[in-house]
Residue, then its C-alpha position, 0 to 999 in steps of 0.5 A: x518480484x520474489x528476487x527483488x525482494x529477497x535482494x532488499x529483505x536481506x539487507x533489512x535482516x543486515x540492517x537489524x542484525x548488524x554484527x551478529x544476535x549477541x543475545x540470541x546466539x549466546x542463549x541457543x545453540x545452533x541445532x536447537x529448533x523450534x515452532x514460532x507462531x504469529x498471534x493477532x491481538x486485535x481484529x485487522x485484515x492480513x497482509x504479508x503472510x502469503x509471500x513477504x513474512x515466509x520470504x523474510x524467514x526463508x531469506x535468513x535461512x532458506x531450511x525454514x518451513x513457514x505455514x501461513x494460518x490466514x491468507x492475506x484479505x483474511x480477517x484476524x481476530x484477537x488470539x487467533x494464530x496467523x502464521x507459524x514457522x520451524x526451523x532454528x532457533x537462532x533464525x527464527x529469533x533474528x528474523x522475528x523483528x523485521x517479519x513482525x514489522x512488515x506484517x503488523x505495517x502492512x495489515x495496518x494498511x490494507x485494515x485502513x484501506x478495507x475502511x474506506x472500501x465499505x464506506x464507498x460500496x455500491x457506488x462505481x468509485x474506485x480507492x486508489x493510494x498515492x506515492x506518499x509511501x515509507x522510502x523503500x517500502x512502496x512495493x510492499x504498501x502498495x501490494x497492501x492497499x490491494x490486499x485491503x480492496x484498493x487500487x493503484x495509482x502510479x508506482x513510479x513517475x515513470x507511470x503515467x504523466x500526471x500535471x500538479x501545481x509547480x508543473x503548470x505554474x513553471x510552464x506557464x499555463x495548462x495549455x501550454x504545458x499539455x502540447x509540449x507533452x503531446x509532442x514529446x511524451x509517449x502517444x501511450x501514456x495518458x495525461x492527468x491534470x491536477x486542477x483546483x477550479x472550474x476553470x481549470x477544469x474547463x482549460x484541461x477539457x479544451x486540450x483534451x486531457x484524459x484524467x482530470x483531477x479534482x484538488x482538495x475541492x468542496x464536494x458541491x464543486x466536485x459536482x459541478x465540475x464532474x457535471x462540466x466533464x460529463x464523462x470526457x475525462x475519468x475524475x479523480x477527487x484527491x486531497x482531505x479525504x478521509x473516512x468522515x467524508x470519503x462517501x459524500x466525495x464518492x457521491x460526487x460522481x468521481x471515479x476515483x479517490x486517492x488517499x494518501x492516508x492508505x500508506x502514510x498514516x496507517x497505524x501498524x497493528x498488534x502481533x505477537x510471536x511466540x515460540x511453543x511446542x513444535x506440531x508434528x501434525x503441521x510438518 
């Protein structure tokens, strides 16, 4: 992963950069150093500073030292230093914005993730995101909601066989669109149906599906039809799921939630860096 994301961060440092640091370049001179240090200015649970912002610095100038102050998981707290690194001021300067903006993105995800976490705990549900990811960014948003005690749904569509609404619409039934997957699909891969009835539900049981999801149903249907399951298939609630209902679904008896909201409705928390004095003692 770490040659990947070196390939993609330095074309999001190329992005920022552009044609040079006009200002930063013409303040600094190349040898000056210095210490930058993220500080938290609200409470939120870490991501990105175990790999991606050490990653982010190292690939603008790999004689950078980074520290990360908090694991990722960690909570911060208003104030607290969170991550440091030393190395040129020109560096550190140029790469402030896109570290700062992967950090404060990801720790908004896996802060909102953990919130939907608590809100389950005790029941046997698992969260899990959805592919509603920032083009791009998906492999950094998912290792996130990881990070906040969610799971991961498919990375890719290359993932698993999942049957939405258009799927089945265009192929005519269910049925019909289940054998022509058995045929055809990998013996591997197991096969998700999308559903929004009890129907439905009973027409995916008939073909043996693995997965049943159950679309933006009420939480009294949920149960009925986890009760027509009767655990034949894992069940999945998906649609309108937020942190006011999201333990009401769970009670349900569903394995999993998924929750777009996990990665395209976060919001980015608040973080700061700061040049100070260098600590010796870090170094």
């Amino acid at each position: 992963m770490d040659t990947q994301m070196a390939r993609q961060l330095q074309q999001f440092l190329e992005e920022d950069i552009g044609q040079g640091d006009i200002t930063t370049n013409s303040v600094f001179g190349p040898q000056q150093e210095g210490e930058a240090v993220f500080i938290a200015k609200e409470e939120f649970v870490a991501a990105g500073l175990d790999e991606i912002a050490p990653l982010v610095f190292t690939t603008r100038n790999p004689g950078i030292v980074c520290r990360s102050l908090k694991k990722d998981g960690d909570t911060a707290r208003p104030g607290e230093r969170i991550f440091s690194a030393h190395g040129p001021v020109r560096d550190l300067l140029s790469a402030e914005r896109l570290a700062l903006n992967l950090v404060q993105r990801l720790s908004g995800i896996a802060t909102l993730t953990a919130a939907f976490v608590r809100e389950v705990e005790g029941l046997p549900v698992r969260i899990i995101d959805t592919r509603k990811t920032t083009p791009g960014l998906r492999i950094y948003e998912k290792y996130a909601v990881r990070v906040g005690g969610g799971h991961n749904h498919r990375f890719s569509l290359a993932d698993g066989i999942l049957l939405k609404d258009n799927h089945i619409a265009a192929a005519g039934s269910i049925t019909l669109a289940v054998t022509i997957l058995r045929d055809k699909a990998p013996h591997t891969l197991k096969i998700e149906v999308e559903t929004e009835n009890l129907a439905q539900v009973a027409e995916c049981l008939a073909c043996g599906v693995e997965i049943i999801m159950l679309d933006n149903m009420a939480p009294a249907l949920m149960r009925e039809a986890v009760a027509l399951i009767g655990g034949r298939a894992l069940v999945e609630a998906s649609g309108g799921v937020n942190l006011a209902n999201v333990r009401e679904i769970a009670e349900t008896g569903v394995d999993l939630i998924s929750v777009g909201a996990l990665t395209h409705s976060a919001r980015a928390v608040d973080i700061s860096m700061r040049l100070v004095d260098k600590e010796p003692s870090l170094y």
